[in-house]
C-alpha positions in Angstrom: -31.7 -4.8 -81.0 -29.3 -3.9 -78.0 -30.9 -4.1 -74.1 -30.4 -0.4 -74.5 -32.1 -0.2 -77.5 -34.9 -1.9 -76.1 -35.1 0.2 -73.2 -35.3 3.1 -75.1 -38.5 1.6 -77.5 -40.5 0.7 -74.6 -39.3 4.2 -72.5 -40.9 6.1 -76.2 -44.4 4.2 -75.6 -46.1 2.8 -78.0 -46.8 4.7 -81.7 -47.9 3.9 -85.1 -44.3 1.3 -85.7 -44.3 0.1 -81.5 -47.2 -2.1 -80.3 -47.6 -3.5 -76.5 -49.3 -6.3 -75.9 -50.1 -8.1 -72.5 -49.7 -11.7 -72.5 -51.0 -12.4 -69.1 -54.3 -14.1 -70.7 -52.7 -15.3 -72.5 -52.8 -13.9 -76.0 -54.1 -16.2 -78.7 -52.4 -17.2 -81.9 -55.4 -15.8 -83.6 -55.0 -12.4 -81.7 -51.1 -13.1 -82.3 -51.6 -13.3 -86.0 -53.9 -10.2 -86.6 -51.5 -8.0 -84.7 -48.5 -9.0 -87.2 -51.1 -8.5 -90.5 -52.1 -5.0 -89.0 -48.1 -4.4 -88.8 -47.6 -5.5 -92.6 -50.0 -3.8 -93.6 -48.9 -0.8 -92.1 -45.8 1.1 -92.1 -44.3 -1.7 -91.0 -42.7 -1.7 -87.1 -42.0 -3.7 -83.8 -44.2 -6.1 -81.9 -43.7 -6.4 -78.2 -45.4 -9.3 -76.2 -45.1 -9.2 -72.7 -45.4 -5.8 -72.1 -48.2 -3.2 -70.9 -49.5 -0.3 -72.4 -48.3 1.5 -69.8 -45.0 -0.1 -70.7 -44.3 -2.4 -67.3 -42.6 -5.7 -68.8 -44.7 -8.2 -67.2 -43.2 -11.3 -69.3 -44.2 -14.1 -71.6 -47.6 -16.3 -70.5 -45.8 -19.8 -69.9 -47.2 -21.2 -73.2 -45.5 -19.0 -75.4 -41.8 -19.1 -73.6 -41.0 -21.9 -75.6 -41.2 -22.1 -79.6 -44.0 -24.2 -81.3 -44.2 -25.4 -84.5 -47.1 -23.8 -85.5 -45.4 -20.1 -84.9 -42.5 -21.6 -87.0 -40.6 -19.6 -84.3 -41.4 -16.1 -86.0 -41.1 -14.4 -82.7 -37.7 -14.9 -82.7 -36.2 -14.0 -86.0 -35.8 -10.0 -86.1 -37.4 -8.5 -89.0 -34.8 -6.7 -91.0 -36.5 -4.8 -93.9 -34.4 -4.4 -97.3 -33.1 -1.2 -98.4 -36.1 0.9 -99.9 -39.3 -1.4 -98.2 -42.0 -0.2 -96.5 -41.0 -2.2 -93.3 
């Protein structure tokens, strides 16, 4: 996804395929994980953390700026659906 791209996702709000979550609390991994099975379960679409409903980017909560194992680094491998899924 280009910076413009981005900009354009967040500048659309959030839908049925575009979720914004806060990670000032921060989030848990439990809240982390239930967000992504909602996703997959649904049509399929794009997680951002760090920003607010009202689409301000207000950034990562220190704990999660770097990759832990447990995550297996998830949040940073795009999703790239194959031709003729669901998302």
């Amino acid at each position: 996804m280009t910076p413009e791209e981005l900009r354009a996702l967040i500048a659309g709000g959030e839908s049925l395929t575009a979720e914004f979550k806060s990670d000032q609390g921060p989030l848990s991994d439990a809240d982390l994980i239930e967000i992504v099975v909602c996703l997959a379960n649904s049509q399929g679409g794009t997680l951002l953390v760090g920003v607010e409903d009202d689409g301000r980017v207000t950034g990562l909560h220190p704990g999660h700026r770097t990759p832990s194992r447990r995550t297996g680094g998830f949040h940073r491998r795009p999703h790239r659906p194959a031709a003729g899924s669901r998302g």
